[in-house]
ROKEKOL-958412 format. One line per field, with one value per residue (C-alpha): residue number from 1; residue in three letters; x, y, z. Coordinates in Angstrom, 1 decimal, m for minus. Layout:
N
resi	c(NUM, ...)
resn	c(ALA, ...)
u	c(X, ...)
v	c(Y, ...)
w	c(Z, ...)
***
This chain:
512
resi	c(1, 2, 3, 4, 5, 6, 7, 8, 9, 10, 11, 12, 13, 14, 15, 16, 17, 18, 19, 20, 21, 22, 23, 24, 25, 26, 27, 28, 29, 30, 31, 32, 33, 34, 35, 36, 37, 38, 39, 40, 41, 42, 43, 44, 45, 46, 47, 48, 49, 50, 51, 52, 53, 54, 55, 56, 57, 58, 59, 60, 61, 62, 63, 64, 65, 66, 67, 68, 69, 70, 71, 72, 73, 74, 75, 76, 77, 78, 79, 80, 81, 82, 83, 84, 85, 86, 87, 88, 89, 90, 91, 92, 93, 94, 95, 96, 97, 98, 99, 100, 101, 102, 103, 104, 105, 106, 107, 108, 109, 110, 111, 112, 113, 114, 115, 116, 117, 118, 119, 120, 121, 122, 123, 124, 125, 126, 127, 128, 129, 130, 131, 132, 133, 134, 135, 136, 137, 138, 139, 140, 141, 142, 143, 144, 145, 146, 147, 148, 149, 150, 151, 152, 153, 154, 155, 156, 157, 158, 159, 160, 161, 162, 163, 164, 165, 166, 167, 168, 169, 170, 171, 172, 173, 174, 175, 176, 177, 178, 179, 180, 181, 182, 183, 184, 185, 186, 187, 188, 189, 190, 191, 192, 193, 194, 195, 196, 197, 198, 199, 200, 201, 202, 203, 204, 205, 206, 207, 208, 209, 210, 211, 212, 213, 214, 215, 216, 217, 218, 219, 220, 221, 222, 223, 224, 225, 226, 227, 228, 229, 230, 231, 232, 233, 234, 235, 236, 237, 238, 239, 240, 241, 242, 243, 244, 245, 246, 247, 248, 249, 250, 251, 252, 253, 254, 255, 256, 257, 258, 259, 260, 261, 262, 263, 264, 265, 266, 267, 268, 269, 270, 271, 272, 273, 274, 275, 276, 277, 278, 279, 280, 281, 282, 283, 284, 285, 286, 287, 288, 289, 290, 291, 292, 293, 294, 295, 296, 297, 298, 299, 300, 301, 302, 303, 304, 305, 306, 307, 308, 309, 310, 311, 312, 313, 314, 315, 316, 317, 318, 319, 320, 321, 322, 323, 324, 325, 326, 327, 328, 329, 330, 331, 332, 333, 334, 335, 336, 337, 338, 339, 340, 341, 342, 343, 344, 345, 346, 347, 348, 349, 350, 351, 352, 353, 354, 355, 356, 357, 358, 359, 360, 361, 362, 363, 364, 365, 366, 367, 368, 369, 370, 371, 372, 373, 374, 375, 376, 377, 378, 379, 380, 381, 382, 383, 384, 385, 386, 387, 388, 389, 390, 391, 392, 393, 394, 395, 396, 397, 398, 399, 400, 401, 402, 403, 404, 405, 406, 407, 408, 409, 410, 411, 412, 413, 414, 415, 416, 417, 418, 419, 420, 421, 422, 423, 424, 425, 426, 427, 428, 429, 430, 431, 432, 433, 434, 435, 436, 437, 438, 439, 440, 441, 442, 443, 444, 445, 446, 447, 448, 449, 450, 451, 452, 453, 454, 455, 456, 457, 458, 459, 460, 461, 462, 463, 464, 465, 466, 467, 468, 469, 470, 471, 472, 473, 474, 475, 476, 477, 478, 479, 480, 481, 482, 483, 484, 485, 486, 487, 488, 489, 490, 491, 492, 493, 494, 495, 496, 497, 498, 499, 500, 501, 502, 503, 504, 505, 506, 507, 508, 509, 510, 511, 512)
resn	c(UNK, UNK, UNK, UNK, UNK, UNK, UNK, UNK, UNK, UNK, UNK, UNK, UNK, UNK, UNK, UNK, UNK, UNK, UNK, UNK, UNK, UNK, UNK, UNK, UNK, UNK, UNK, UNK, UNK, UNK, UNK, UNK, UNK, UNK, UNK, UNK, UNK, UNK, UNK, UNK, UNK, UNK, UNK, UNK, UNK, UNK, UNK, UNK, UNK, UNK, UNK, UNK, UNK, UNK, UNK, UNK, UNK, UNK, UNK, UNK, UNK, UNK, UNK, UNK, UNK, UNK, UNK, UNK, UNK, UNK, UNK, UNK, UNK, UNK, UNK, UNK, UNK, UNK, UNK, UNK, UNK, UNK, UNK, UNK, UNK, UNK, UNK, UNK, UNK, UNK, UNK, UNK, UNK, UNK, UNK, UNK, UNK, UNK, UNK, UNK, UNK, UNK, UNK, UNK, UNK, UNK, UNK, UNK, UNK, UNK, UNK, UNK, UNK, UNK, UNK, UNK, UNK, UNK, UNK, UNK, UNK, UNK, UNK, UNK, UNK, UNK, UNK, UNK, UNK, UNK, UNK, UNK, UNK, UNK, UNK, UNK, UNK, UNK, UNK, UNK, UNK, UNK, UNK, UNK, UNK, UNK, UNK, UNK, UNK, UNK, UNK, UNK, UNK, UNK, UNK, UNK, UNK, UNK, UNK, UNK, UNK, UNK, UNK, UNK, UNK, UNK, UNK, UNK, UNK, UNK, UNK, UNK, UNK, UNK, UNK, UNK, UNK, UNK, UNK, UNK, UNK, UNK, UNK, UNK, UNK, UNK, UNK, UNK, UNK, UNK, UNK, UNK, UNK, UNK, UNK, UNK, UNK, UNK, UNK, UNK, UNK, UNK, UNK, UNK, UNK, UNK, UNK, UNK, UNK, UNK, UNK, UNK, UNK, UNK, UNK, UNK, UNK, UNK, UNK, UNK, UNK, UNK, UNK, UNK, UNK, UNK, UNK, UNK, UNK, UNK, UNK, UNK, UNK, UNK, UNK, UNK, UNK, UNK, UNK, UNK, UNK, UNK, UNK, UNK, UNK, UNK, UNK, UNK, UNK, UNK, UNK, UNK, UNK, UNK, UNK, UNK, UNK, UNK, UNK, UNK, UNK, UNK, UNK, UNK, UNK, UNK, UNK, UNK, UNK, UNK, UNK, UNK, UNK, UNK, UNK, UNK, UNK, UNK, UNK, UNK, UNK, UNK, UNK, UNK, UNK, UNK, UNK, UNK, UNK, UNK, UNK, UNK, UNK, UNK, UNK, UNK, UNK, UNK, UNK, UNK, UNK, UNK, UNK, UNK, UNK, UNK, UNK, UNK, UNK, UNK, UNK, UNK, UNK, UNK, UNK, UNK, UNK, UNK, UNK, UNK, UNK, UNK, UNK, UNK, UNK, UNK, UNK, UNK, UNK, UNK, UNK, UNK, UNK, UNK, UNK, UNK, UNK, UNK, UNK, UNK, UNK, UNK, UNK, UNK, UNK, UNK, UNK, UNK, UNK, UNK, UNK, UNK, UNK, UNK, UNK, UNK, UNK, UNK, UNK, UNK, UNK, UNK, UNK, UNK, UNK, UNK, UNK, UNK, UNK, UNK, UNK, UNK, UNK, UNK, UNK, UNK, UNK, UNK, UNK, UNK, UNK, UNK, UNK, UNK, UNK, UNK, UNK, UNK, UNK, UNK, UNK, UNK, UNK, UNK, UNK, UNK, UNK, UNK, UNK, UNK, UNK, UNK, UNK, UNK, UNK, UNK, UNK, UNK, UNK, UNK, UNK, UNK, UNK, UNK, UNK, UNK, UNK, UNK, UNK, UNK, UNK, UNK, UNK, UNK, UNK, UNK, UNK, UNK, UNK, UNK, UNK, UNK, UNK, UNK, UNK, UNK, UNK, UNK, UNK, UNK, UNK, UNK, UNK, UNK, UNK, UNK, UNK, UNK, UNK, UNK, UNK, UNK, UNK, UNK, UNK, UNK, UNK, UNK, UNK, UNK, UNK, UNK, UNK, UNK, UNK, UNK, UNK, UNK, UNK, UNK, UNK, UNK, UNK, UNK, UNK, UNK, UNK, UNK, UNK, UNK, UNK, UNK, UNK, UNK, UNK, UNK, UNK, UNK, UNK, UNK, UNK, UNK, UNK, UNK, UNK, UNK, UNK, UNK, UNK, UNK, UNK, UNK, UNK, UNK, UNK, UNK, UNK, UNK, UNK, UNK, UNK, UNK)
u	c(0.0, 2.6, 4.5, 1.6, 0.9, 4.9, 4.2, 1.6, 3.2, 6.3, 4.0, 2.2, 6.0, 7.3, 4.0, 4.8, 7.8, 7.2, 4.3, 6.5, 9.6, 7.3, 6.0, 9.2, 10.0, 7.0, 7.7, 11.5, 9.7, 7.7, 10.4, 12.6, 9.1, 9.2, 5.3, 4.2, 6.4, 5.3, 1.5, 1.7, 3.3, 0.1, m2.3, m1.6, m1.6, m4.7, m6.3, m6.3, m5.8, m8.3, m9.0, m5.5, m5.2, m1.3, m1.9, m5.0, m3.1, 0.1, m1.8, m4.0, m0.6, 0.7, m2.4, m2.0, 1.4, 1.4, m1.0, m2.3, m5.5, m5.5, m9.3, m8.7, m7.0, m10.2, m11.8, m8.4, m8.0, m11.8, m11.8, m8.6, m9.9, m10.6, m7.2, m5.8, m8.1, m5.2, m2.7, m2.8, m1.0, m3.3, m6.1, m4.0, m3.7, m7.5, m8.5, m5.9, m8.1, m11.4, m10.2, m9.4, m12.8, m14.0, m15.6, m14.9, m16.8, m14.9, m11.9, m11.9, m13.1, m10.3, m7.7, m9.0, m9.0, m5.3, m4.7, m6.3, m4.0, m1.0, m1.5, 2.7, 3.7, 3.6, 5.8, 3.0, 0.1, 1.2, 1.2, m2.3, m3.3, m2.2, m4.3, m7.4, m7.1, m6.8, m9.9, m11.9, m10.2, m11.7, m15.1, m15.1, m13.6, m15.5, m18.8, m17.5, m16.1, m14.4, m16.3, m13.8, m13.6, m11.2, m10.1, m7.1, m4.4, m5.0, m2.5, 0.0, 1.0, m0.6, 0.6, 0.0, 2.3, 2.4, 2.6, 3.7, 4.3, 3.6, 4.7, 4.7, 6.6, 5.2, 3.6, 2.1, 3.2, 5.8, 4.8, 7.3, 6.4, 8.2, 7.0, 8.3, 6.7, 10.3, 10.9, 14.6, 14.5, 17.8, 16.9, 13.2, 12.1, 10.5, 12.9, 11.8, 12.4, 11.8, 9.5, 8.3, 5.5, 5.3, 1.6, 0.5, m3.0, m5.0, m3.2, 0.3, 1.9, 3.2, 5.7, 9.2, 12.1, 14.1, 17.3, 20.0, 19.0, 17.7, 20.6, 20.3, 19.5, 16.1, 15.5, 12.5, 11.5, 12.0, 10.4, 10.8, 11.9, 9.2, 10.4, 10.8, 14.8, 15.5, 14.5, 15.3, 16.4, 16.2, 19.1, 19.1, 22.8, 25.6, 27.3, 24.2, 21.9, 18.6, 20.3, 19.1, 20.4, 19.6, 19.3, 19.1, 17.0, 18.5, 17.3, 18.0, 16.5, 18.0, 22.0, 23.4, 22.0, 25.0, 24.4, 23.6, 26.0, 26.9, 24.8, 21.9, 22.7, 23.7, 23.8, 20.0, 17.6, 16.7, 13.3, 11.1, 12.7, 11.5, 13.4, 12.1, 10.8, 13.9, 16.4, 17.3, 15.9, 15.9, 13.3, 13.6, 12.6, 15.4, 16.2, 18.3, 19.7, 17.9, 15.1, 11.6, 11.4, 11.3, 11.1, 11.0, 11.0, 14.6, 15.1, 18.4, 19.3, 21.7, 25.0, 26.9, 29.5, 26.0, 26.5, 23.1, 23.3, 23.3, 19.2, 17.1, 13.8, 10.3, 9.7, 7.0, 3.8, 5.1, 7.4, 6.6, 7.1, 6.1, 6.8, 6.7, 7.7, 7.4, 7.3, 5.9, 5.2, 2.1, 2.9, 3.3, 5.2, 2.6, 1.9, 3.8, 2.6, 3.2, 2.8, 2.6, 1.5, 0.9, m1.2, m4.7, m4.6, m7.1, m5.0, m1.5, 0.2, m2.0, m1.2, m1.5, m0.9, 0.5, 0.6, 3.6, 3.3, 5.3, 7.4, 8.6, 6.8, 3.9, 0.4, m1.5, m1.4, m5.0, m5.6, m6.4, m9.3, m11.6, m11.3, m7.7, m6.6, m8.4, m7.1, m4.1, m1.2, m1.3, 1.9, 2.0, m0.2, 0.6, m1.2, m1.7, m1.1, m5.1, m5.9, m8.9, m6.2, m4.2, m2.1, m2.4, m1.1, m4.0, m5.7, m9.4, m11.5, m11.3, m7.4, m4.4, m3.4, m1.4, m1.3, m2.5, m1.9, m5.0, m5.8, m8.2, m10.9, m11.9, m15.6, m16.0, m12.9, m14.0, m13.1, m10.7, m12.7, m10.9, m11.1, m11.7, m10.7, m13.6, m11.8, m14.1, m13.0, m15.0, m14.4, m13.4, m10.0, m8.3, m9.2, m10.1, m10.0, m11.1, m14.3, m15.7, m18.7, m20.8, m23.2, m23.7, m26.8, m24.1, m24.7, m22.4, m24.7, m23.0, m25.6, m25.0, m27.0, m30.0, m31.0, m30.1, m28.4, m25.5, m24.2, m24.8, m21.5, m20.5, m19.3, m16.2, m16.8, m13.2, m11.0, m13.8, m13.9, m15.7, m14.2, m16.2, m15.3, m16.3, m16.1, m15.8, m18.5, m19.2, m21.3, m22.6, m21.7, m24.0, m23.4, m26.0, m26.6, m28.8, m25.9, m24.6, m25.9, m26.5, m23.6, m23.3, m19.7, m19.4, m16.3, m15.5, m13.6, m11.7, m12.0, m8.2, m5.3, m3.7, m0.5, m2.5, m6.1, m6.6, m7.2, m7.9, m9.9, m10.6, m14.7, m15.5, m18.9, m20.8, m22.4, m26.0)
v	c(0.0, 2.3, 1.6, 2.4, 5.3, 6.6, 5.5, 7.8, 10.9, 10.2, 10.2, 13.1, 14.8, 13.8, 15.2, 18.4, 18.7, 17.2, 20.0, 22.9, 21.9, 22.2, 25.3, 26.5, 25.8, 27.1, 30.2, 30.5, 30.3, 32.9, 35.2, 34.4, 35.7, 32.0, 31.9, 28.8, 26.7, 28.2, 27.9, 24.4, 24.0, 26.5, 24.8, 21.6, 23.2, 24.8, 21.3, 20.8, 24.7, 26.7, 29.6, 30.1, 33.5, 34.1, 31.0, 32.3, 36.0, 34.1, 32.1, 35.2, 37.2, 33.8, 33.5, 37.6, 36.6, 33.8, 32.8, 29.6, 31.2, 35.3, 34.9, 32.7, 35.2, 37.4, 34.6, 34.2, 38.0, 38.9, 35.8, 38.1, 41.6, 42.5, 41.4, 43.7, 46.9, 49.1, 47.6, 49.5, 47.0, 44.2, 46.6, 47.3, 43.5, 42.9, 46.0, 44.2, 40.5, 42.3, 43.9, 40.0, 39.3, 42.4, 43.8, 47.2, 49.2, 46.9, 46.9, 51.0, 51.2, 48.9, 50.9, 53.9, 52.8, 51.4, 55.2, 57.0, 54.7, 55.2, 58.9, 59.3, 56.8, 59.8, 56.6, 54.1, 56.6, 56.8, 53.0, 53.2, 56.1, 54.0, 50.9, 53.4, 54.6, 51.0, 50.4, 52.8, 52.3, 48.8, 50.1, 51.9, 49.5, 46.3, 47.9, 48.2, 44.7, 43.6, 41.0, 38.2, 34.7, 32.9, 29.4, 27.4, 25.7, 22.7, 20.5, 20.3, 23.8, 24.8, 23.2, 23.4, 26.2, 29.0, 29.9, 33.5, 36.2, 34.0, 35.7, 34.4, 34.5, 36.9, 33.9, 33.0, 29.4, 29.3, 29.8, 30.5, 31.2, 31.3, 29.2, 27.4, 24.1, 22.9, 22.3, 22.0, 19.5, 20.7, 24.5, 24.2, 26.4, 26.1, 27.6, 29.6, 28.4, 29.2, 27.0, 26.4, 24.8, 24.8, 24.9, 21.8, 21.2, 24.1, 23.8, 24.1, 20.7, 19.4, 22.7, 21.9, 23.3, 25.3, 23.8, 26.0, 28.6, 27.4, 26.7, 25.6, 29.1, 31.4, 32.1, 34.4, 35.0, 38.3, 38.7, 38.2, 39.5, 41.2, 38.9, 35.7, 34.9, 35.8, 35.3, 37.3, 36.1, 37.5, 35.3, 35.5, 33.9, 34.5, 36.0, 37.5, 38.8, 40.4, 40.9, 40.8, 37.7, 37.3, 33.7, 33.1, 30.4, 28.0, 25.0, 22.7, 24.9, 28.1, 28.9, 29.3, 32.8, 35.5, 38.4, 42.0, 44.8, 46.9, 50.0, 47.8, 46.0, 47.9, 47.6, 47.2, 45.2, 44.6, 42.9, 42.7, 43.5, 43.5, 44.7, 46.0, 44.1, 46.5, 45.1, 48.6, 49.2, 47.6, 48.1, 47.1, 47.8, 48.5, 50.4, 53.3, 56.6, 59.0, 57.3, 58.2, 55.4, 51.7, 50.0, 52.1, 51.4, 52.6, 52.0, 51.5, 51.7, 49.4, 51.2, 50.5, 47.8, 46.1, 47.0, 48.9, 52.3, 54.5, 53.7, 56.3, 56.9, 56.8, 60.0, 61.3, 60.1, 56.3, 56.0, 57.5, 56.5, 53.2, 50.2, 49.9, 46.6, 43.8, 45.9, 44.3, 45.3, 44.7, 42.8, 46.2, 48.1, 50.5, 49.8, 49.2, 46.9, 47.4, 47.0, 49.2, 49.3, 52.7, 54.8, 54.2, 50.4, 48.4, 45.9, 45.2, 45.5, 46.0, 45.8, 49.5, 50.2, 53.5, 54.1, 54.9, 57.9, 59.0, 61.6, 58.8, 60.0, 58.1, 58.5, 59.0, 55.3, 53.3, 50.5, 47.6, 47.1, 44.4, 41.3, 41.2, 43.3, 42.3, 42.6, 40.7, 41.3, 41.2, 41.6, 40.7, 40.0, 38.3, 38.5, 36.2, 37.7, 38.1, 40.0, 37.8, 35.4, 36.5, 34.8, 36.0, 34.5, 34.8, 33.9, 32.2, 29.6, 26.2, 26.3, 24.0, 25.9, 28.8, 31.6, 29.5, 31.0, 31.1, 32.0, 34.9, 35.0, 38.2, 37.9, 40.7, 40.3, 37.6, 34.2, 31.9, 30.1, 26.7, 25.8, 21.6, 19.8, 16.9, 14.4, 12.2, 8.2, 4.7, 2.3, 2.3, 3.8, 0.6, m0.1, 2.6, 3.8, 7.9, 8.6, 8.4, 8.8, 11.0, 11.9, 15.9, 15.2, 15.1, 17.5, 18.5, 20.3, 21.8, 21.5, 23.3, 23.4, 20.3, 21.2, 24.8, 24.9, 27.0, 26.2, 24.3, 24.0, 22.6, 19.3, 19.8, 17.1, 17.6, 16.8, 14.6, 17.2, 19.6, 23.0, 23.9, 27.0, 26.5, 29.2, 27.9, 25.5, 21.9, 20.8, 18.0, 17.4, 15.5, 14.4, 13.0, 12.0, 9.5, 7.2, 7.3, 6.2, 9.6, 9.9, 12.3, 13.2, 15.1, 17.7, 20.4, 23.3, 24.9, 29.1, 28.9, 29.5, 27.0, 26.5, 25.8, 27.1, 24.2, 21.2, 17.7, 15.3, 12.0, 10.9, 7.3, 6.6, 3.9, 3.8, 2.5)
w	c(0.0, 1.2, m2.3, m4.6, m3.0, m3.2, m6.6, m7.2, m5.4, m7.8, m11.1, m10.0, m9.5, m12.4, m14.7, m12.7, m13.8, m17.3, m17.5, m16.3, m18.6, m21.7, m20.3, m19.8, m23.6, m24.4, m22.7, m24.1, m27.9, m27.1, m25.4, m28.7, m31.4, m32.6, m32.5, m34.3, m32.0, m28.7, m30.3, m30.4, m27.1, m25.5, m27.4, m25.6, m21.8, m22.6, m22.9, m19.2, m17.8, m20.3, m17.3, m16.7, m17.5, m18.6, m21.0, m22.4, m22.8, m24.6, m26.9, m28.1, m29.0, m30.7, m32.9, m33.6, m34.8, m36.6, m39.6, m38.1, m37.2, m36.2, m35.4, m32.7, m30.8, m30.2, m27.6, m25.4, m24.9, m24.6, m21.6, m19.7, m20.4, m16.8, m15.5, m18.3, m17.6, m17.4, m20.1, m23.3, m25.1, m24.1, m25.9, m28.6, m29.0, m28.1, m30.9, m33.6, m32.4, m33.2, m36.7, m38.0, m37.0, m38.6, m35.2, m36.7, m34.2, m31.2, m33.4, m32.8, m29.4, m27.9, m29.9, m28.5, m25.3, m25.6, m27.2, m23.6, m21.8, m23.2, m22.8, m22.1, m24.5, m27.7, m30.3, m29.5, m30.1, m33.3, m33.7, m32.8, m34.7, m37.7, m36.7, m35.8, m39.3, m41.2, m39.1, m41.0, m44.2, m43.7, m42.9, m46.2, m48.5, m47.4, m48.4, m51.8, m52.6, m56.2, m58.1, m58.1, m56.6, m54.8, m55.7, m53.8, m55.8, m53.4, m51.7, m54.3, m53.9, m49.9, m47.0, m43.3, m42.9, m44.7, m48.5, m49.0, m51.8, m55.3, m58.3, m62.1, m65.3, m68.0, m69.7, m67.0, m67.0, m64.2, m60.4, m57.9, m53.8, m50.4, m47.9, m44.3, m44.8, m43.5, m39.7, m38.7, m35.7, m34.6, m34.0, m33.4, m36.6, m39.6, m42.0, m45.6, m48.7, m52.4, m54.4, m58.0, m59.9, m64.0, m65.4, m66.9, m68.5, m66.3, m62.6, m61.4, m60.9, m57.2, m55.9, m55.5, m53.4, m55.6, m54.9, m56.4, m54.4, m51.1, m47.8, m44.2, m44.0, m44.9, m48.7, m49.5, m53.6, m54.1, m57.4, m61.2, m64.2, m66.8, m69.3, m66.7, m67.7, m64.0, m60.4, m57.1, m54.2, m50.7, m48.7, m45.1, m44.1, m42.2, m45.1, m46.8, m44.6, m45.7, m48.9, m52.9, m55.5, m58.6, m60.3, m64.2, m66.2, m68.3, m70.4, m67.4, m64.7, m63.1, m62.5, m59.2, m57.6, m57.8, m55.7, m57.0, m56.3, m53.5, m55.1, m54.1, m51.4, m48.7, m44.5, m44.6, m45.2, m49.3, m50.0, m53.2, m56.3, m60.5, m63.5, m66.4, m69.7, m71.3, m68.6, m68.4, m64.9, m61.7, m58.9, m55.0, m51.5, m49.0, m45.7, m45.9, m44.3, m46.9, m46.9, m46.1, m42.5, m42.6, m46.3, m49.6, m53.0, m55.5, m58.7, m60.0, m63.8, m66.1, m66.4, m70.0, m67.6, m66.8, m63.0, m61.4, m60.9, m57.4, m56.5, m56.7, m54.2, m56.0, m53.8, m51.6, m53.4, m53.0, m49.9, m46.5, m43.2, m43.1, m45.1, m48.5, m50.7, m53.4, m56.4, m59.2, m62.9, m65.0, m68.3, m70.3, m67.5, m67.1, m63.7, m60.8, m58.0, m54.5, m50.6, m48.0, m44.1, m44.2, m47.1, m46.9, m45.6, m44.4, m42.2, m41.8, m45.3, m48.3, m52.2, m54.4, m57.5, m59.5, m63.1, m64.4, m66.2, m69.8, m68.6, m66.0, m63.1, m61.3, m60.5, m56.9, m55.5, m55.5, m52.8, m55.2, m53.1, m51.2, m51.2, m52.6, m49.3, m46.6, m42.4, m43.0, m44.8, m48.5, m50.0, m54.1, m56.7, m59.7, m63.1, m65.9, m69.4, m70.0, m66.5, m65.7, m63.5, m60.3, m57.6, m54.0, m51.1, m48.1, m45.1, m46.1, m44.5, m45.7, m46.4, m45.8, m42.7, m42.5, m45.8, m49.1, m52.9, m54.2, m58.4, m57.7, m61.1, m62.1, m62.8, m65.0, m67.5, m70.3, m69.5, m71.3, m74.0, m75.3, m78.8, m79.2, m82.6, m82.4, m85.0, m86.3, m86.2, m87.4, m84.2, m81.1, m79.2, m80.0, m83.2, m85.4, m88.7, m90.5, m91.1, m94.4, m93.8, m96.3, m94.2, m94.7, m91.9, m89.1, m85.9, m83.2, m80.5, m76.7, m74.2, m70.2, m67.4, m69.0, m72.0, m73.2, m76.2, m76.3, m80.0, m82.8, m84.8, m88.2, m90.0, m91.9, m94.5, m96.0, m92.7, m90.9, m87.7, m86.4, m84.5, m80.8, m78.8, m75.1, m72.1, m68.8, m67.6, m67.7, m71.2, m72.5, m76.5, m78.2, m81.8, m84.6, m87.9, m90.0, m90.8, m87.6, m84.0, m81.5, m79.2, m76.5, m74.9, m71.3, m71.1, m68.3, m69.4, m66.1, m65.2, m65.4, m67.3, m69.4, m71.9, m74.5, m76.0, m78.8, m77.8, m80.1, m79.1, m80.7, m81.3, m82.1, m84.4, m85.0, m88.1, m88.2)
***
């Protein structure tokens, strides 16, 4: 008796101390910013201690900070609020947990309530000046949202963790993303790497680590050329820290990244660059002594040695005194793309766009509007040659986890329409010979949605086919004649991009 019950005393001991060592890791995560790590560590302890109120506080600033779930943070901080009644940064936190939840009218009282608190605290009043503003920036553009849909490239792009700043080749057949689906065991992080995926019959086939540039180290994607013969690389090494590398394509792939020169990296931070369908001009994000505060964007241009020039600052109607980033430049390079966590946002970073003008000068900068910015951070979008595709990287329900790219669809640009080649064949697929057939009665008929007819298209006697353009939509092809026996075909045609717009397609008759 007296054994079991040291027994038990020792079990109950060593759980204590089990509990408190993984609370102490837990803890040290947190301490160190490494948020997805301590979140997983809280969410376990909160399993059997959900009204302890440090654990409920710490997991509602993880959630704020990490993309596994922002909303989740609003129903730990609203259970602690009257143990933090006199913390402005709680209700700075608690106003950020309400905007993802898009509590606007909450969103704005908590951050003016965090505001009255920190009434001696003049560099954190601005902070929450800027988040009172994004508030109503969000009121306004949500009741004015884009027309445009929102579909997930599924699991052979998204993972758990998150999927961050896609961009795309000016063909629009060559995907590349960062993303920190790696965990490295021995340092307890998930570590950011670039990734590709080529386009293959409508959808982006299984994304793989872009070896040649990726290290033990971080590697963010940067952005791409306007013609797509290069990549940028943002390394984050011993050696290159926060610094900009540029990698070529070849016929086998992409050459080892080389970094660019010291006129454009510098003892900051560098971030999102783009160069110029010419070549001739370079643009980038970086930190620096004359600039406006935190990230702006420079451009540099291609001196006759092939070096980049001293950078110039885009000036007062792009950069100010927040964060501005990821360039990016339409297909023409008419418009420049960009970030920013100040301007007129509605959350965290969102994406603008300027036109760039003849005389070299750019227009007043236009949020690119709801639901492509919402209260997280948008950082890039990507567009396919024909406008009606883009590629976003963003928090939605239903996702793999963390930040998905999703293909957004433009619902008022004109869809993709696929042109089919029926070829007409006697037989079957295995054996099968051309139709000779000289039946002029023969009928090719596209049927959606039942029975309404959306086209009745033409026999070409000569080459035994018939041509049928399609838009988007799912049809049901139904083909007659008197010499022949009725045959009806089904075929799906995707609202996406895809390499090519004519398609063949093999149709076996029986004749009667």
């Amino acid at each position: 008796m007296k054994r079991a019950f040291l027994l038990s005393v020792s079990l109950i001991i060593l759980a204590n101390l089990l509990a408190q060592k993984t609370e102490r890791d837990a803890n040290y995560h947190f301490k160190s910013e490494n948020y997805p790590v301590a979140l997983a560590i809280y969410q376990d302890l909160y399993k059997s201690d959900t009204t302890n109120a440090e654990l409920n506080y710490r997991l509602g600033v993880c959630y704020l900070n990490c993309n596994s779930n922002p909303k989740a943070a609003l129903k730990h901080l609203q259970s602690i609020e009257r143990s933090k009644a006199d913390d402005p940064i709680f209700y700075f936190e608690l106003g950020k947990a309400y905007l993802y939840n898009y509590q606007l009218t909450y969103a704005n009282k908590s951050f003016t309530k965090a505001k009255q608190l920190a009434i001696k605290r003049p560099d954190f009043i601005q902070l929450i000046d800027v988040w009172l503003a994004m508030t109503e920036n969000a009121k306004k553009l949500t009741k004015h949202p884009l027309d445009v849909s929102f579909i997930n490239l599924g699991k052979y792009i998204n993972s758990k963790m998150d999927e961050l700043t896609p961009v795309i080749t000016a063909d629009g057949e060559f995907l590349l993303f960062t993303t920190n689906r790696k965990f490295d065991r021995t340092f307890n992080l998930y570590t950011y790497d670039v990734f590709y995926s080529p386009l293959a019959d409508n959808a982006f086939k299984k994304g793989k680590s872009l070896s040649i540039v990726n290290s033990v180290d971080d590697e963010h994607i940067a952005g791409v050329s306007a013609t797509g013969d290069k990549i940028f690389v943002q390394l984050q090494g011993y050696e290159a820290f926060e610094d900009i590398a540029i990698s070529e394509r070849t016929s086998r792939g992409f050459s080892k990244d080389v970094m660019l020169n010291s006129n454009v990296n510098s003892k900051g931070t560098e971030n999102g660059a783009c160069e110029s369908i010419s070549g001739d001009t370079l643009f980038f994000s970086s930190v620096r002594l004359d600039g406006k505060g935190g990230l702006d964007i420079y451009f540099s241009k291609k001196l006759p040695t092939g070096d980049w020039s001293i950078p110039i600052g885009l000036g007062d109607k792009i950069n100010s005194q927040y964060d501005e980033d990821f360039p990016i430049l339409s297909s023409d390079g008419k418009i420049l793309y960009f970030c920013s966590n100040g301007l007129n946002s509605m959350g965290g970073f969102d994406i603008f766009k300027t036109n760039i003008l003849p005389n070299g000068q750019f227009s007043e900068p236009k949020n690119i509007g709801y639901p492509l910015n919402d209260v997280f951070d948008n950082k890039t979008i990507a567009f396919s040659p024909n406008q009606r595709y883009a590629y976003v990287s963003a928090i939605r329900s239903g996702g793999f986890g963390y930040n998905d790219v999703y293909r957004v669809v433009f619902n008022q640009e004109d869809p993709s329409v696929k042109i089919f080649i029926f070829k007409m064949k006697t037989g079957n697929k295995e054996q099968n010979t051309e139709f000779l057939a000289s039946d002029t009665t023969l009928t090719i008929t596209a049927y959606t949605k039942g029975k309404v007819v959306i086209g009745k298209y033409a026999y070409d006697k000569k080459n035994s086919q018939a041509t049928v353009a399609l838009s988007p939509g799912a049809y049901t092809i139904e083909i007659a004649g008197k010499e022949t026996e009725s045959q009806s075909i089904k075929i799906t045609v995707v609202d996406a991009p895809g390499k090519g717009k004519i398609l063949k397609k093999n149709i076996f008759l029986k004749p009667k």
